[in-house]
N, C-alpha and C positions, 0 to 999 in steps of 0.2 A: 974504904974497906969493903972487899967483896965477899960476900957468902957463898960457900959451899952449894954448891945446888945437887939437892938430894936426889939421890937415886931412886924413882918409883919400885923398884923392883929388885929386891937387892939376890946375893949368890945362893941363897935356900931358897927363895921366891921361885927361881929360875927352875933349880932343881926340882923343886916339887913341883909346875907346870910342866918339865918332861917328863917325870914319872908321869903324872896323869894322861898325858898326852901317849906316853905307851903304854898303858895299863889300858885304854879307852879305843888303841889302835888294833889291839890284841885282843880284846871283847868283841871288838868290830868284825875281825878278819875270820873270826874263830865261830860268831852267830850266820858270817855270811858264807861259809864252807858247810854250816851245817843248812843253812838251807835251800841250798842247791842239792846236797848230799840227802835230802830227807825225799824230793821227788824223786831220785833215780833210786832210795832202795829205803823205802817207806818201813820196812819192817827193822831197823836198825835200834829203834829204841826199843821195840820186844826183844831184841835178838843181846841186847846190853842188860838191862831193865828187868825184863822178865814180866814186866806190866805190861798188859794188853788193855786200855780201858774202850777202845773202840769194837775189840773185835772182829778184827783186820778188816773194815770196810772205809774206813780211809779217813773219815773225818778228820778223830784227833791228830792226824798228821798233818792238815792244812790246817789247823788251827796251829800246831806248831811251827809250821812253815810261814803264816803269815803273822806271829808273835816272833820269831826270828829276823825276819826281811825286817820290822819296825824296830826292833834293837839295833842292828847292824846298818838303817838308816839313823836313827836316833846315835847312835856315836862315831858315825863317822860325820853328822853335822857337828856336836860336841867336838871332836879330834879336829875341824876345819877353825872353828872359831880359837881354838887354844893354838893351833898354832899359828894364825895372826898375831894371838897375846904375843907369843914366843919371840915371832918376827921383830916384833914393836919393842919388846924386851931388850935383843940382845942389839937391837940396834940404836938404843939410848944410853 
């Protein structure tokens, strides 16, 4: 008598590793547009915001520019590893 050999990762498993996989891709795509967008027109969060806490001499925007670049590296290493899971997933 043979057993069943279970499925590590069954059809919600699956689902919920694409949602996060496009939830994590869209975080990614969305922190890396803003900061590219934030050197070429640095006054974009005053001009949305209405908050000025630098007082247009530029700082708080590289602080935001480089809290952006580390998100938008932080998940698209995230988005790399989950879709290996993915890969490893749908081909078991």
């Amino acid at each position: 008598m043979q057993l069943a050999k279970a499925d590590p990762m069954d059809i919600s498993s699956k689902s919920k590793l694409q949602r996060r996989l496009w939830l994590k891709t869209f975080i990614g795509a969305g922190t890396g547009v803003l900061s590219v967008v934030t050197p070429i027109w640095p006054d974009w969060i005053e001009a949305i915001s209405g908050w000025d806490p630098d007082h247009h001499d530029g700082s708080a925007e590289w602080m935001i520019v480089t809290a952006l670049l580390l998100v938008t590296a932080t998940m698209l290493a995230m988005v790399a590893r989950e879709w290996q899971q993915l890969k490893v997933a749908k081909a078991s």
